[in-house]
C-alpha positions in Angstrom: -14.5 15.6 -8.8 -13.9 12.4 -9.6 -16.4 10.1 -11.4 -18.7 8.0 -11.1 -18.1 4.7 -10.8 -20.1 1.6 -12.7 -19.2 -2.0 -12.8 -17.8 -2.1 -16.8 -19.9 -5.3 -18.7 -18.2 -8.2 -18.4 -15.8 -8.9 -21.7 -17.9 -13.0 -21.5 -20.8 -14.9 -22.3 -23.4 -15.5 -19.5 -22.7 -18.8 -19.7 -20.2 -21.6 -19.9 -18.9 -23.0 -23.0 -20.8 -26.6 -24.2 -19.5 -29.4 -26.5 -18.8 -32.7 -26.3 -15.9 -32.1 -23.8 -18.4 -29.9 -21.0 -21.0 -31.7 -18.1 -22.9 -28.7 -16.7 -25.9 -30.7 -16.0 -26.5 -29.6 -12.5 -26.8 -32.0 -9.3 -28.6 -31.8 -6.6 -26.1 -33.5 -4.1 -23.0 -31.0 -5.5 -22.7 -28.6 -3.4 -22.3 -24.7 -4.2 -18.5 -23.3 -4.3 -19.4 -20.3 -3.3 -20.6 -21.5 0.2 -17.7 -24.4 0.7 -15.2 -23.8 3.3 -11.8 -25.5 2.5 -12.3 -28.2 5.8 -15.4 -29.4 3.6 -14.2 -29.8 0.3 -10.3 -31.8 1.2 -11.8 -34.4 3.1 -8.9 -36.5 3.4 -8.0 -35.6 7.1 -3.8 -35.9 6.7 -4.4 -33.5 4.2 -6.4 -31.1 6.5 -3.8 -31.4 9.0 -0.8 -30.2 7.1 -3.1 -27.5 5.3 -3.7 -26.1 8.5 0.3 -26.0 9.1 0.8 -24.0 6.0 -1.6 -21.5 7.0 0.6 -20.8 9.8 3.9 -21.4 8.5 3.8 -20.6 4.9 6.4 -17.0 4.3 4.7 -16.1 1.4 1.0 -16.2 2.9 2.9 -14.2 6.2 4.4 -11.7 3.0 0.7 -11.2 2.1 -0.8 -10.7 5.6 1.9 -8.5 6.1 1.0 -6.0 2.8 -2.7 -5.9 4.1 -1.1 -4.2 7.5 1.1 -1.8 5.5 -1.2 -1.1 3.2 -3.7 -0.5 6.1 -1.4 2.1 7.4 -0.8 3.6 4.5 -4.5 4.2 4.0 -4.6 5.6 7.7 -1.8 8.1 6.6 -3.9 9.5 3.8 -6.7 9.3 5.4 -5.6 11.7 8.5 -4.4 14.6 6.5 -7.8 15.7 6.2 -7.7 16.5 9.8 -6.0 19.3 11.3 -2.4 18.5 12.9 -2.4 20.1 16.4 1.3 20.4 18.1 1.7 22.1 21.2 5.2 24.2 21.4 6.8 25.9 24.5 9.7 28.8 24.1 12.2 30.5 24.7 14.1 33.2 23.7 16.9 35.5 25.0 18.3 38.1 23.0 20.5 41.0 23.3 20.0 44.2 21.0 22.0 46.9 19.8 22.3 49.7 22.0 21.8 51.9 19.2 17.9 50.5 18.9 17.6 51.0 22.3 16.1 53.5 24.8 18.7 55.2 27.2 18.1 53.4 30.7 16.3 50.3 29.5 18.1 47.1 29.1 19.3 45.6 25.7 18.7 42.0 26.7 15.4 41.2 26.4 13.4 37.5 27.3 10.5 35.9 26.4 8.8 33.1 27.5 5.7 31.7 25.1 3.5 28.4 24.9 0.7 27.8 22.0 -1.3 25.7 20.5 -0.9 25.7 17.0 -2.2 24.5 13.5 0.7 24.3 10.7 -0.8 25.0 6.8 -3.7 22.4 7.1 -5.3 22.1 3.9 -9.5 22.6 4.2 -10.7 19.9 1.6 -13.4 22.0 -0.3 -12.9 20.3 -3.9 -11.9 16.8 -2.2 -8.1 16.5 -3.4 -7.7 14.5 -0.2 -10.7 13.1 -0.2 -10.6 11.1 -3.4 -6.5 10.4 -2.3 -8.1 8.8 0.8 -10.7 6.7 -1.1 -7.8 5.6 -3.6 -5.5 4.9 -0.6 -8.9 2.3 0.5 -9.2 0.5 -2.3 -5.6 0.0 -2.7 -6.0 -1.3 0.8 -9.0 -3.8 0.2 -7.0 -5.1 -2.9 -4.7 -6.5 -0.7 -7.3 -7.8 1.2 -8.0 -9.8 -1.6 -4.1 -10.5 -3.1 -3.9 -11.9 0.5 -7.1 -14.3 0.3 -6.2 -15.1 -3.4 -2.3 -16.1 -1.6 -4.7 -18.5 0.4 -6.0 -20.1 -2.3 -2.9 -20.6 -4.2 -1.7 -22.0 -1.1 -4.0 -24.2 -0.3 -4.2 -25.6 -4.0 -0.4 -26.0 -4.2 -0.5 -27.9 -1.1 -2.7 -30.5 -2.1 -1.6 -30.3 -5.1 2.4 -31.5 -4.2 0.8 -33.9 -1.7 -1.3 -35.7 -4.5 2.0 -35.5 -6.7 3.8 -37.4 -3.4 0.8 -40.1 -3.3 1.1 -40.7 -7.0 4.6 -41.1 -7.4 4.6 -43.2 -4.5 1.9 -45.4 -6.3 4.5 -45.3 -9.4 7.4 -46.4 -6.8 5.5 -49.1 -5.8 4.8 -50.1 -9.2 8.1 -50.0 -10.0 9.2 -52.2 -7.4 6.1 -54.8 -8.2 7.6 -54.4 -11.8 11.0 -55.0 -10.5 10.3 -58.6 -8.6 8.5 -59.5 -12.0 11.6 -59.0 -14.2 14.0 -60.5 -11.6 11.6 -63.9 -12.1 11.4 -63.5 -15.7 15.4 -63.0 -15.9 15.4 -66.4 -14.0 13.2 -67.7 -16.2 15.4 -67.0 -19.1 18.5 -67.7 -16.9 17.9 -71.5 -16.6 16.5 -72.0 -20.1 19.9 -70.3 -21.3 21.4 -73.0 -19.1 19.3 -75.3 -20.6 21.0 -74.2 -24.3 17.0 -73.7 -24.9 17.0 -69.9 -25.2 19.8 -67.6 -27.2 22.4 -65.2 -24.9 20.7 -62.4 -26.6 17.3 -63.1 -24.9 19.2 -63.3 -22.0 20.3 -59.9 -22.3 17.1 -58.6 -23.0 15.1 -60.3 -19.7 18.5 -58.5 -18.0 18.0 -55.0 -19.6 14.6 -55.1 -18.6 15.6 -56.0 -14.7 18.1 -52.8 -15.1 15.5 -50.3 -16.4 13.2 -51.6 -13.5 15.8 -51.0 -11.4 16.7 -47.7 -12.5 12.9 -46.9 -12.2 12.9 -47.6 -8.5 15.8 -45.3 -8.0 14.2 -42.6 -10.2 10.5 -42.3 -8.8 12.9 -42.1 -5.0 14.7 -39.6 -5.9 12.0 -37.9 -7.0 9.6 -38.4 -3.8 12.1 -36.6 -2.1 12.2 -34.0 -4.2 8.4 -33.8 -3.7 8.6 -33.8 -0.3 11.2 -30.7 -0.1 8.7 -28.6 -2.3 6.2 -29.8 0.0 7.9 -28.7 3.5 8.9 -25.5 1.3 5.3 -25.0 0.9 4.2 -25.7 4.5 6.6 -24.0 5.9 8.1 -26.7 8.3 8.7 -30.0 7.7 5.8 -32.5 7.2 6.0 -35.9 9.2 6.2 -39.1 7.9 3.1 -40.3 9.6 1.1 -37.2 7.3 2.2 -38.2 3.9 0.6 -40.8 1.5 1.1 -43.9 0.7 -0.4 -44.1 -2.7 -2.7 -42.7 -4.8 -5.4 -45.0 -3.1 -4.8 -44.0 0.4 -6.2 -40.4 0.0 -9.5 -39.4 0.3 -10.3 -37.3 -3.1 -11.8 -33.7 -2.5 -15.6 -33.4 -3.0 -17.0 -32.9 -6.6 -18.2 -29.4 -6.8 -20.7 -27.3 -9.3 -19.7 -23.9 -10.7 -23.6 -23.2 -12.0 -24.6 -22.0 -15.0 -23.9 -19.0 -15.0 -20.6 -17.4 -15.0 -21.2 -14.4 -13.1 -19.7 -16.6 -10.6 -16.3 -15.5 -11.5 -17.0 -12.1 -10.1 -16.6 -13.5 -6.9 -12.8 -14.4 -7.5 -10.2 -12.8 -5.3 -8.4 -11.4 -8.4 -11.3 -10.0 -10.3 -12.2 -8.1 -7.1 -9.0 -6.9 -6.8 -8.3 -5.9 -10.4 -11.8 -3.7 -9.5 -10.9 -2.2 -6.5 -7.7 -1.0 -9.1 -10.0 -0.1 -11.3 -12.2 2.1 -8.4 -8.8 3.9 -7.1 -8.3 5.0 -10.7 -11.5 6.5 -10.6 -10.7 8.4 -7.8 -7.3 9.2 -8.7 -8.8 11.2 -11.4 -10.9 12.9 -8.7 -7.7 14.0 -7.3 -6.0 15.8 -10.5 -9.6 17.1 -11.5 -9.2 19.1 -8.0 -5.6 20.2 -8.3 -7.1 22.5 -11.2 -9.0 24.3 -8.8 -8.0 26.7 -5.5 -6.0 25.4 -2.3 -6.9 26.0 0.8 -4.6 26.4 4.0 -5.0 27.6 7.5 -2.3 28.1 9.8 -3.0 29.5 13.5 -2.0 29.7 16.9 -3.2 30.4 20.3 -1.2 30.5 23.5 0.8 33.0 25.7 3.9 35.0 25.7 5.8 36.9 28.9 8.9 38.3 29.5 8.5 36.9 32.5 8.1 33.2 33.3 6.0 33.6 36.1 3.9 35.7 34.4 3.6 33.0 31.8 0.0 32.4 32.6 -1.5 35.3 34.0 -4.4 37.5 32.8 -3.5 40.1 30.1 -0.9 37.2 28.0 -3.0 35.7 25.9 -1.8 35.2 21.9 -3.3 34.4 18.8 -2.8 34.5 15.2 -5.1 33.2 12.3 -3.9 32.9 9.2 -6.0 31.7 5.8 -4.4 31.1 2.5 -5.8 31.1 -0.6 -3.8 29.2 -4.0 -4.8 29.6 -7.5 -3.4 27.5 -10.0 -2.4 30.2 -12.8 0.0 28.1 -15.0 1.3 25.0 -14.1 1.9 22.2 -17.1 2.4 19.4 -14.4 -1.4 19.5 -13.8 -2.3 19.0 -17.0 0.3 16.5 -17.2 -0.8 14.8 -14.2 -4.5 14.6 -15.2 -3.7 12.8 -18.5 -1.8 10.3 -16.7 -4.9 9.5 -14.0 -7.1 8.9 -17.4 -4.3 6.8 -18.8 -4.1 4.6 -15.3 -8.0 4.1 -15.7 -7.6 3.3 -18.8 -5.3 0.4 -18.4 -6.9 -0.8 -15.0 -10.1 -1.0 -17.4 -8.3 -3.4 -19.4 -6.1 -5.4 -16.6 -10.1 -6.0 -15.1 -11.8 -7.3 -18.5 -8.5 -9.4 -19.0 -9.3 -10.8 -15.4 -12.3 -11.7 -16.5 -11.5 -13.3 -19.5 -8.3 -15.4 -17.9 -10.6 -16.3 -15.5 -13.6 -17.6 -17.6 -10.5 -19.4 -19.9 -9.4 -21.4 -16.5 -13.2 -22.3 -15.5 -13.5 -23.8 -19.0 -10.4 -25.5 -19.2 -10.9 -27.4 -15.6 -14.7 -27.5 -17.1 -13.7 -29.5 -20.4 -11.1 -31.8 -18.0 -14.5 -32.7 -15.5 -16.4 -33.7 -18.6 -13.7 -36.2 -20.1 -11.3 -37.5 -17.5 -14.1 -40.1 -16.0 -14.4 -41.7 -20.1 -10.4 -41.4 -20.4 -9.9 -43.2 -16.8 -12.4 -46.3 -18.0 -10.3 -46.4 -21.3 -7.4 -46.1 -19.4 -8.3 -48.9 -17.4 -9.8 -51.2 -19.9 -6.2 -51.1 -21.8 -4.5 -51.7 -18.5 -6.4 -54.5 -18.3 -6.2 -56.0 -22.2 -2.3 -54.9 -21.3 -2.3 -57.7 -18.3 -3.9 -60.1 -20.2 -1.3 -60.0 -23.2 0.8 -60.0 -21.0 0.1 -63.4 -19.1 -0.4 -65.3 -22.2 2.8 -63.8 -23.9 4.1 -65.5 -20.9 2.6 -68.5 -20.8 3.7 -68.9 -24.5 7.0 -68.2 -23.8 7.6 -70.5 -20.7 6.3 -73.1 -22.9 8.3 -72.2 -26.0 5.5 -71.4 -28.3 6.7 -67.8 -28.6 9.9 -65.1 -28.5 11.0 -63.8 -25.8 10.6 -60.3 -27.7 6.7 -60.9 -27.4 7.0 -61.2 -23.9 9.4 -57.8 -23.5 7.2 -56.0 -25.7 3.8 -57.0 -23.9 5.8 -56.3 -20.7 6.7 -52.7 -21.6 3.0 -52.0 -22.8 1.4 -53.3 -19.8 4.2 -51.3 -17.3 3.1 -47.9 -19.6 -0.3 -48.0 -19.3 -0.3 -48.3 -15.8 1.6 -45.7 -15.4 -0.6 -43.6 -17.7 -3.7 -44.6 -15.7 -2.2 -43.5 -12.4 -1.1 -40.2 -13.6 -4.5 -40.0 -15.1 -6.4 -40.7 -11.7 -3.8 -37.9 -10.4 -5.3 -35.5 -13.2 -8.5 -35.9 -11.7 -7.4 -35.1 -8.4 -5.5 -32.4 -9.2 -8.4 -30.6 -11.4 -10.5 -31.4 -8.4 -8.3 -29.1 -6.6 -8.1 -26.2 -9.2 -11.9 -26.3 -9.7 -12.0 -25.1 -6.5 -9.1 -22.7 -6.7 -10.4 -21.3 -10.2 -13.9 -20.8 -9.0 -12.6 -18.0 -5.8 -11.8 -20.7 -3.4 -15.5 -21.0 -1.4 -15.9 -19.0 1.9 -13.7 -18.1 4.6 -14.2 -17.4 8.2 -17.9 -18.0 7.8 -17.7 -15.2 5.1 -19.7 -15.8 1.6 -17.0 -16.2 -1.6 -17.9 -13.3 -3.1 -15.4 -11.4 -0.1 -16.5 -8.7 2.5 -14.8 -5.9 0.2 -18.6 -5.3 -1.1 -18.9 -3.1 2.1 -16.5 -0.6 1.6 -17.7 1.7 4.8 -17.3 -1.5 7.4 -13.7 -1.8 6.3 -13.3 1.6 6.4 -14.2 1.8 9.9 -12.3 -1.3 10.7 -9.0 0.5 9.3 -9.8 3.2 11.2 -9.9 1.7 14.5 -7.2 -1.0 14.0 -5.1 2.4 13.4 -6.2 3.9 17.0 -5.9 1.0 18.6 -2.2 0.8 17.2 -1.4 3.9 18.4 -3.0 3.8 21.8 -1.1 0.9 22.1 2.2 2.2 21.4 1.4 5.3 23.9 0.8 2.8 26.8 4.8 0.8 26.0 
């Protein structure tokens, strides 16, 4: 009843955007996404170490695994009503009867003893109502699958992403502090020329406003290193040692430069694309289910067992029972079905949508981590060449000064030129970093477990079966306690 499925045409080109802003020349020596496991790609072992923590620790990841089990057993439930419930029912009953209904010299309290087997109303999938239930309940189950690898991602991103945040504000503390001692000897400079009567108070109060921002600086960029550390043990679930976090921006080791290819077809191997399809696949069979509800119900209901009037005679020859009972239900008028169908073609409807949109998110964050790869290397040398005009301005502003061939204003404003472009350029090497990390986050996060990026929800029936037996297991389990 419900049909057929076909992968919808991605709403995207084949192929990346190009401009001046995109690199997608290949290389030989980057290595494929697709096949990178996360222990390859952040080499920077402290980093690997509290990675591995979060794994463990992190509540929202546990929140995720968690929805895979309940929606595991949820997909279990469905997927037994298409087998017959069996109970097995002993009784008893005693009764006395009105001595009007009852034959003179025969007693009007009457017992009987009975014990059957029995099958209550189980519906015999001919037009697959259950069946297409069942296979909606599956997908629902491997989209989780996939919320709960794409949770993996995330976390892995965020967590190197607040522990490059750490290493570049520390880099900014430092240079803060650097920036600090430098004022205090210029403020000294000025000091003993004001004592000198060679300099006016208000330069003197400009070398001391300069020590003050410096100052506040140093408290700001501490204040906020511990604020990235709390969002760091939030994320890891536990707190992270000292002896893990870095020391600067230059103490890490940067994660590997990877490839997307040239083709974006790559994107259908994201977490979230396969699990806006797997939506999209339990609206197909949704519809499969109100297709069927316009067509006859089936039921059985039966018994077999054995009846006495005495319990001793429970089991003997001659007491056998049975009843068999088939139902037949035609669907004459009922508005809800009708109702209920157009609502399953609506759902499709939007899960179509939700999956293109997927797409088309996904193929905007691929091109914006794309433009960021091709640029960030020529804005880093920029970066660095006017760092490095900013230091030389700076020394013979200086110079000038000491000697009294220039302002003191010179001096402050070369100073606060020099102190913001190396902040810009450390934040700019931290942009790099950072984009390193969602390249690999946008592009489905490489493989896990040995497993290929593109996910093991491709085959459906080996899930299936693992469902299936997880759910035995569970309950033999439970027996034995």
């Amino acid at each position: 009843m419900a049909p057929k499925y076909a992968r919808p045409q991605a709403p995207i080109t084949g192929n990346w955007p190009s401009g001046a802003a995109y690199q997608l020349q290949p290389k030989a020596s980057v290595p494929d996404v697709t096949q990178l496991k996360w222990q390859e790609f952040f080499t920077d072992p402290k980093l690997q170490q509290i990675i591995e923590t979060a794994l463990r620790n992190n509540r929202d990841l546990r929140i995720a695994i968690l929805n895979v089990e309940k929606a595991r057993a949820l997909y279990g439930i469905q997927w037994s009503e298409l087998l017959p419930v069996i109970n097995a029912q002993g009784e008893f009953i005693k009764q006395r009867s009105s001595s009007d209904f009852v034959l003179p010299g025969y007693s009007n309290i009457s017992k009987q003893y009975s014990v059957d087997l029995s099958i209550a109303s189980w519906e015999i999938d001919f037009f697959g109502r259950i069946r297409s239930l069942s296979k909606q309940a599956l997908e629902e189950y491997l989209g989780t699958e996939e919320a709960r690898r794409s949770a993996q991602i995330t976390l892995l991103s965020e967590v190197a992403r607040a522990y490059m945040i750490i290493a570049a504000d520390q880099s900014s503390l430092h240079l803060a502090r650097s920036t600090l001692v430098a004022q205090e000897g210029a403020y000294n400079l000025v000091a003993r020329k004001f004592k000198a009567m060679l300099v006016n108070q208000a330069d003197l109060y400009r070398a001391q406003t300069q020590v003050d921002t410096a100052l506040g600086d140093l408290v700001r960029y501490t204040q906020q290193i511990a604020k990235d550390k709390n969002a760091l043990n939030l994320l890891v679930g536990s707190e992270v040692p000292e002896n893990l976090l870095p020391i600067g921006l230059e103490s890490i080791k940067s994660p590997m430069d990877i490839f997307p290819g040239l083709s974006s077809d790559v994107l259908l191997r994201r977490p979230d694309i396969i699990l806006a399809e797997h939506q999209l696949i339990g609206a197909y069979a949704n519809i499969g289910a109100a297709r069927a509800a316009f067509f006859p119900s089936i039921s059985l209901t039966s018994t077999l067992g054995t009846a006495s009037s005495q319990f001793t005679n429970l089991f003997s020859s001659g007491r056998g029972t049975w009843s068999f009972v088939p139902q037949v239900a035609l669907p004459i008028f009922n508005p809800n079905t009708w109702f209920s169908y157009r609502v399953s073609e609506s759902e499709r409807k939007i899960a179509l949508a939700q999956y293109e949109k997927a797409i088309q998110t996904a193929f905007r964050e691929v091109a914006d981590v794309l433009a960021v790869q091709g640029t960030v290397d020529q804005q880093i040398a920029v970066q660095q060449s006017m760092v490095e005009s900013a230091q030389r301005i700076y020394q013979i502003s200086s110079k000038r000064y000491a000697n009294g061939i220039d302002s003191y204003l010179s001096v402050l404003d070369a100073q606060r030129s020099l102190y913001r472009a190396q902040l810009e350029l450390i934040y700019m090497q931290l942009s790099k970093s950072v984009n390193k990390v969602k390249a690999y986050a946008v592009l489905g996060g490489g493989a896990w477990d040995g497993v290929e990026g593109r996910s093991r929800s491709g085959n459906r029936d080996l899930l299936q079966e693992e469902a299936i037996t997880f759910l035995y297991a569970e309950k033999s389990s439970g027996a034995q306690k």
